[in-house]
C-alpha positions in Angstrom: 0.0 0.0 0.0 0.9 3.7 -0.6 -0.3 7.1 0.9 0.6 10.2 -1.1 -0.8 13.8 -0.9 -1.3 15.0 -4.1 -2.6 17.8 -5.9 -5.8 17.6 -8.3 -3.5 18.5 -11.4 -1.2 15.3 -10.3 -4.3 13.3 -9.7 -5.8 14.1 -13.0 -2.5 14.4 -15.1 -1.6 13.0 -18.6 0.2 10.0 -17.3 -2.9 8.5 -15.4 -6.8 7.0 -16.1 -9.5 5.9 -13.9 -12.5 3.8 -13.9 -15.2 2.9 -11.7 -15.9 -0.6 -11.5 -19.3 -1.8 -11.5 -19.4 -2.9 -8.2 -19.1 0.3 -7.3 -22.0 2.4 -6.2 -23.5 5.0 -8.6 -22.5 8.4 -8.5 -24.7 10.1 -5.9 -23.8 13.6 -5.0 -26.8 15.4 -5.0 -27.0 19.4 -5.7 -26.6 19.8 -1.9 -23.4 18.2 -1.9 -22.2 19.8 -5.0 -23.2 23.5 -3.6 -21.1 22.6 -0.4 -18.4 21.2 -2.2 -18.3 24.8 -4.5 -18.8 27.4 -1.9 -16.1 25.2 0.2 -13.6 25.6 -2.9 -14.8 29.6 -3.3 -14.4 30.2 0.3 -11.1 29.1 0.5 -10.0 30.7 -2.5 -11.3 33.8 -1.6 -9.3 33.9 1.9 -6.4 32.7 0.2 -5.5 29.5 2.1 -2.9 27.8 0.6 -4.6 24.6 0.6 -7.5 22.8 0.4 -7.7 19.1 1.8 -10.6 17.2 -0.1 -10.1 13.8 1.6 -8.9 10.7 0.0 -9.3 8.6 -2.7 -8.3 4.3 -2.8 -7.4 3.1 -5.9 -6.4 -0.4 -7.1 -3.3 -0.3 -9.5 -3.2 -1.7 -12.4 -1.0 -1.6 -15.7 0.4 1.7 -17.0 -1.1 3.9 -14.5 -4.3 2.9 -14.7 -6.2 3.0 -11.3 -9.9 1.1 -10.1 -11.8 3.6 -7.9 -12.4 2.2 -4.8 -13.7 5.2 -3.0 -13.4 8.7 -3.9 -15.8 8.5 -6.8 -18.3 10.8 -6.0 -15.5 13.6 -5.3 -13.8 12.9 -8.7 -16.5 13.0 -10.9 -17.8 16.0 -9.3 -14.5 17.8 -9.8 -14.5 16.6 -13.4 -17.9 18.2 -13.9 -16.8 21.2 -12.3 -13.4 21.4 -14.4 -15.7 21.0 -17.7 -17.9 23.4 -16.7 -15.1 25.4 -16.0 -13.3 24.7 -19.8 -16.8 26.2 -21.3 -16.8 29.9 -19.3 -13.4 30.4 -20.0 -12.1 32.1 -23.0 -8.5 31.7 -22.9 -7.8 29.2 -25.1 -4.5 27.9 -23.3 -6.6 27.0 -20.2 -9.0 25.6 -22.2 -6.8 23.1 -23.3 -5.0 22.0 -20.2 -8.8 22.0 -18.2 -9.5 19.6 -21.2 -6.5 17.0 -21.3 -7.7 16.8 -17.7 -11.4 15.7 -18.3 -10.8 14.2 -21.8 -7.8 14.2 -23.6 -7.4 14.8 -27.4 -5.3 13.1 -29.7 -3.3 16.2 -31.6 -2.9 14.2 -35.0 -6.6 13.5 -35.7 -8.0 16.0 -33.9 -10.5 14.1 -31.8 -11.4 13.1 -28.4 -9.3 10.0 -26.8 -11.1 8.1 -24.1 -12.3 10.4 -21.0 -9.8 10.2 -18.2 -12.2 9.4 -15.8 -14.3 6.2 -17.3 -17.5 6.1 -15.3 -20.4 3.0 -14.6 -21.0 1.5 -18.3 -24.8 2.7 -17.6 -24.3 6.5 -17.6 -20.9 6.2 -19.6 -22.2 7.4 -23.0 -24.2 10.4 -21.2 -21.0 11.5 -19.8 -18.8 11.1 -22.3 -20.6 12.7 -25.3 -23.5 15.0 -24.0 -21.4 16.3 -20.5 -17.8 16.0 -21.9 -18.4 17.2 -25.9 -22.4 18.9 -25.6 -23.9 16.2 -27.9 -27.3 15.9 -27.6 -28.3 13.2 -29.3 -26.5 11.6 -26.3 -29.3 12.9 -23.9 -31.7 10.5 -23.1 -35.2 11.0 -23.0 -36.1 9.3 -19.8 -33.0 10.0 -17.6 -32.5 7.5 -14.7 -32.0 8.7 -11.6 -28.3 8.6 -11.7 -28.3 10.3 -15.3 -30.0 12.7 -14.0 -27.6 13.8 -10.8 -24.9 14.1 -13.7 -27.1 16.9 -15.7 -29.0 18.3 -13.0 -25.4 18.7 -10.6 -23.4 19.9 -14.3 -26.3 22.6 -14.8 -26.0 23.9 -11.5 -22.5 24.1 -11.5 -23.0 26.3 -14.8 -25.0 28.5 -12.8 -23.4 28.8 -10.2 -20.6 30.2 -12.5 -21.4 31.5 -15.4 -21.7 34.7 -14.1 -18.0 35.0 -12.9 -15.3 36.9 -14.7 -13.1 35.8 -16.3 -10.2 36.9 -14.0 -12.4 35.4 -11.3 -12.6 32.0 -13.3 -9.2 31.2 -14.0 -8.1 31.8 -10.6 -10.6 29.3 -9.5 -9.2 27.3 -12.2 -5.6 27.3 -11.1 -6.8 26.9 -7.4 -8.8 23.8 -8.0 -5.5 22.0 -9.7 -2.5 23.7 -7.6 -4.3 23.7 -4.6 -6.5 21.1 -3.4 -5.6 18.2 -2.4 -6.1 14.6 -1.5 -4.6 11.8 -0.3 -3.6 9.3 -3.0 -4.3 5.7 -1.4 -3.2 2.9 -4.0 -3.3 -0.9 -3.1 -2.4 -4.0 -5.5 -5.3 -6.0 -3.5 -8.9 -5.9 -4.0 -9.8 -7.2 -0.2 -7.1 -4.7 1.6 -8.6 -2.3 -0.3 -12.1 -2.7 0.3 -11.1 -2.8 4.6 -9.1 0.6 4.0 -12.8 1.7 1.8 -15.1 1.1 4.7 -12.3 2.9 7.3 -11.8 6.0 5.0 -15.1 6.9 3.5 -14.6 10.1 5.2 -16.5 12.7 3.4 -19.9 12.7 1.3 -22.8 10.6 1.5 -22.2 7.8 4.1 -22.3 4.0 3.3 -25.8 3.0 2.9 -26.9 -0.3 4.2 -26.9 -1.2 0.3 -23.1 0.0 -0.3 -22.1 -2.3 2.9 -24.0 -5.4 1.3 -22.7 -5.0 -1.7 -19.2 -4.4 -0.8 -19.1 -7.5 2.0 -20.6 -9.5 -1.5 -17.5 -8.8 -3.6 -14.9 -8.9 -0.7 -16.5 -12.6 -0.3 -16.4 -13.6 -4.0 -12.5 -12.1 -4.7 -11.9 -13.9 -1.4 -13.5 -17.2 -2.1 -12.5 -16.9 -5.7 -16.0 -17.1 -7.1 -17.3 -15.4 -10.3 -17.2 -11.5 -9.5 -19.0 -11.1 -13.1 -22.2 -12.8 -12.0 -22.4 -11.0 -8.7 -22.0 -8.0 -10.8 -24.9 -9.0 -13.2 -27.0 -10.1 -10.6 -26.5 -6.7 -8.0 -27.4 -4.8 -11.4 -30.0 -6.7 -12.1 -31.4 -6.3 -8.6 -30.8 -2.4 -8.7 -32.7 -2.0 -11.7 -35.6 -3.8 -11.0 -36.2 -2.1 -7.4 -34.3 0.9 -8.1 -31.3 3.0 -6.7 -33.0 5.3 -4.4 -35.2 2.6 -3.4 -32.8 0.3 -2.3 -32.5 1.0 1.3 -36.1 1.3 2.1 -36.5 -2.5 0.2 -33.7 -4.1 2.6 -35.6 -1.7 5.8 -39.1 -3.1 4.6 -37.5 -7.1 3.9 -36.2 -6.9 7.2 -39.7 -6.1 8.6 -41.4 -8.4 6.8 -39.1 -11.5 8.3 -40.3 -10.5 11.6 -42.5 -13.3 13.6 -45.3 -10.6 14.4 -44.8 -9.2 11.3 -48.3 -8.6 10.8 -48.5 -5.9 13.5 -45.0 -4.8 12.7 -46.1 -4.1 8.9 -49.2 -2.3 10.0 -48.0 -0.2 12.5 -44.7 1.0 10.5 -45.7 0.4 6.6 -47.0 4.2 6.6 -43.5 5.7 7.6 -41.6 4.0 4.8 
């Protein structure tokens, strides 16, 4: 294992990509936590302290710098959506193109996108990549799941919330956001240590849900017992899309009641508050 602080332009630099793994939860952050997460950043640029501690992030390492989120997912997509949103306001066309290598690179000789640098869940992948990342709406679906819909509701509000900065104002954000926040840089070669350090350092953001803990004890077991991790993965998904993300919780509170002895009078008396 190995703890380094790092800076958001050496976390998202040209020498390293991430993905989140299916296991993973889905990105969550609701405008709440984006709001806190902006006027957090503002404050601190505004009273000019040198640095700005985000939290952590747990990665799994694999070959040529390419790094499974563990944990730290809902803080890196959210800074990705902030540094896009960021690439659109401002006009300088230098800045432009080192915000975008950092969200999306492009390949100089055919002057295209690349692959994003942050690869997100296979379900909201193509929304991020071509309608949040390159504005193509034909990639914008017409009945947005719930998670699709944190990613443009949370981008829109962070183009509010900014789009009526100068341009001074903007850059300087900019260079704050890569030179001076920072996080703590966990990588592991091992899915189980990893997962262990996960449930110790989820530190900031939305708490682990009773979902997140089954789910995570599920593939700790099958990389332990060497079992399929593929058909747990199918299955959870399978699972999540039938009852439903935001759901989940209140299913496992409302299974739980039903396997009660007297859960007759139990269901009666508590059915109406869930």
């Amino acid at each position: 294992m190995e703890a380094k602080e790092n800076k958001i332009q050496e976390i998202l630099t040209e020498n390293k990509m991430y993905f989140i793994p299916e296991y993973q939860r889905p990105y969550s952050w609701s405008i709440d936590n984006v709001s806190q997460l902006l006027d957090d950043l503002e404050t601190s640029f505004t009273n000019k302290e040198p640095e700005y501690f985000i939290g952590s992030m747990i990665c799994i390492k694999k070959a040529n710098n390419f790094f499974e989120v563990v944990d730290g997912q809902q803080r890196l997509t959210t800074l990705s959506l902030i540094l896009v949103q960021l690439k659109k306001l401002i006009t300088n066309q230098g800045i432009k193109d080192d915000l975008q290598k950092r969200v999306l690179p492009v390949d100089v000789f055919l002057e295209k996108p690349t692959e994003p640098r942050l690869t997100v869940r296979k379900k909201e992948f193509n929304l991020y990549k071509f309608f949040i990342l390159q504005e193509n709406k034909n990639y914008l679906p017409s009945k947005p799941t719930d998670t699709e819909l944190l990613f443009i509701e949370n981008s829109n509000f962070i183009n509010e919330y900014l789009k009526n900065k100068d341009q001074v104002l903007l850059k300087k954000l900019a260079q704050y956001i890569l030179q001076n926040v920072f996080c703590v840089f966990v990588t592991t070669e091992n899915f189980s240590s990893s997962f262990r350090l996960f449930n110790v350092l989820n530190n900031r953001g939305l708490p682990l849900s009773n979902s997140d803990l089954l789910k995570n004890s599920l593939f700790e077991y099958s990389e332990t017992n060497k079992l399929n991790k593929i058909q747990v993965e199918e299955n959870w998904q399978e699972i999540e899309n039938l009852i439903g993300v935001r759901n989940f919780d209140k299913f496992l509170s409302l299974n739980k009641i039903s396997e009660k002895k007297d859960r007759n009078r139990v269901t009666k008396q508590d059915y109406d508050s869930y």
